[in-house]
N, C-alpha and C positions, 0 to 999 in steps of 0.2 A: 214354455220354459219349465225343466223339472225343480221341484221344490225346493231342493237343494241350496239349484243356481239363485234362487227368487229370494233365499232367507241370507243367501251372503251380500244380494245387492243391499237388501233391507238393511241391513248391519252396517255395510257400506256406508250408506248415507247417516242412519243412528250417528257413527261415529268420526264421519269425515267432518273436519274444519267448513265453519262456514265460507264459502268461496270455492271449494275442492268439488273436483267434478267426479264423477263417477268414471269406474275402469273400465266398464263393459260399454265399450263402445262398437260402433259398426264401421269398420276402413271406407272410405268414404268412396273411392270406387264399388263396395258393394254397397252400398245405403244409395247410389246412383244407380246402380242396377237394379233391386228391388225394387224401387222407387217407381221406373219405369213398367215394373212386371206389372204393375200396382195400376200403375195408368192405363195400359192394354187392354187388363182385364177389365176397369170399370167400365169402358167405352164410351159412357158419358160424365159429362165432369157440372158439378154445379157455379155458377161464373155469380161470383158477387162485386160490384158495384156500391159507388155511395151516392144518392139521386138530389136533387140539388136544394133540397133540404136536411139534407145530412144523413136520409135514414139509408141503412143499406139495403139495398135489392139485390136479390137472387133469382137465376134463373138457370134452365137444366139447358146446356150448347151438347154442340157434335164437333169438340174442337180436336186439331190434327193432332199428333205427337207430337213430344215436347225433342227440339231439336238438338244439337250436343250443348249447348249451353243453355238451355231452359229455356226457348222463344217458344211459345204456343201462340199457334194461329188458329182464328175462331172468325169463320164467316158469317155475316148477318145483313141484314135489310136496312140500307143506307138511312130507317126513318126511325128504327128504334129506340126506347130508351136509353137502352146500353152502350150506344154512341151518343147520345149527348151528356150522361152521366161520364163518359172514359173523356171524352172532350171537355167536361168541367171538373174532372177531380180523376187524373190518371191510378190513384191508388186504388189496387183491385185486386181480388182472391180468388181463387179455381179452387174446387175439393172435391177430390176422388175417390170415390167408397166401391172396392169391391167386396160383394158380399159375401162369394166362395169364401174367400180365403180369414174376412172378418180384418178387412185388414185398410189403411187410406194414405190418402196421399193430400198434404195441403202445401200450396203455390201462396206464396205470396210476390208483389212484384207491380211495378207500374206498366200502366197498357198505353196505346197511343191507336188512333184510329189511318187505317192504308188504304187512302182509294186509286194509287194509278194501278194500269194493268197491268205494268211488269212485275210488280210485285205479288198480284194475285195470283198470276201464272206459275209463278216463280214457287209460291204458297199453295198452290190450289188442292185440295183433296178430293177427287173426283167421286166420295159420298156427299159433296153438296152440289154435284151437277142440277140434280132432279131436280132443287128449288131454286134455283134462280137463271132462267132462263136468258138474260143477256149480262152479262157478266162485265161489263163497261157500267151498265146502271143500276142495276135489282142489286149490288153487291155491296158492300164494303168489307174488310179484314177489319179485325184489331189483333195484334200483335200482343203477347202478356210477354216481358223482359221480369224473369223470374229474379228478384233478391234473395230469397229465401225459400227451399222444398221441406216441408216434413215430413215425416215416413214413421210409421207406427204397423209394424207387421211380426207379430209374435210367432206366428207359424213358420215364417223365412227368416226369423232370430232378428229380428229391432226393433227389441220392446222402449217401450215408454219408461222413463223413469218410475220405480215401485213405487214410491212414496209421491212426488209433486204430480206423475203422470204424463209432466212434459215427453213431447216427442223428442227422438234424435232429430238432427237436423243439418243440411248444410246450403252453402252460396253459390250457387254456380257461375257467377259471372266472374268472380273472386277464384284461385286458385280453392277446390272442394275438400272444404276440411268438415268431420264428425263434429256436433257440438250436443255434449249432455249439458242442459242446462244447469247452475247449482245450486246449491240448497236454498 
């Protein structure tokens, strides 16, 4: 963003009412698009969990694309953590950093664990053929139902809030609307 732009958001907020959002927003058809470019690019996404002590876990997935309304599907080994963490506490995170561009993408959203096979069919990404060999047992999905995408990509123009940092953001399950968080 040239300095210009950066010194009127500054101002912006300096002098906007408490509650008043900021102008520079991104139409939320393009903060879904870049969103997506964002996701492509990182090709892996980090999947955080909360384990049944409450602490969260993270771990790096090879999850599919996120669908028109934000379902990401993420195959794993029916014995994992990660399925008995999303079976004991569905609230769960994905974060996408690609590094080109310096730019991420973070999911928030509840998961739910899919083991019949019409649905992994249905789901399937044939980059997780290699590891799991019968796809009836070696397999489960979980499913992320996105609440909330953030997007923070200065180079494709949706920056973060100057001053608080918040990302833009929208719901995709909900008609997608821009949201600058306020002061």
């Amino acid at each position: 963003m040239d300095v210009l732009r950066r010194f009127c958001l500054v101002l912006a907020v300096a002098f906007a009412p408490v509650g008043a959002s900021l102008s520079a927003q991104t139409a939320p058809a393009r903060l879904d698009s870049v969103a997506r470019r964002i996701v492509a690019a990182a090709r892996y996404a980090t999947f955080i969990t909360v384990d049944g002590a409450g602490q969260p876990q993270a771990r790096t997935v090879d999850a599919a694309a996120p669908d028109s309304v934000w379902n990401v599907w993420i195959a794993t080994n029916p014995r994992t953590r990660k399925v008995r963490d999303v079976e004991q506490r569905s609230r769960v995170a994905l974060h996408y950093f690609d590094t080109t561009s310096q730019s991420y993408v973070a999911v928030t959203g509840r998961a739910r664990v899919v083991r019949d096979r019409q649905s992994k069919d249905a789901h399937w990404n044939p980059a997780w053929t290699p590891f799991y060999k019968n796809r009836d047992t070696d397999v489960v999905l979980i499913v992320v139902q996105a609440t909330k995408v953030e997007v923070v990509s200065p180079g494709m123009g949706v920056d973060n809030d100057p001053v608080t940092w918040l990302p833009q953001s929208f719901a995709p399950r909900s008609s997608p609307t821009t949201r600058r968080p306020s002061r």
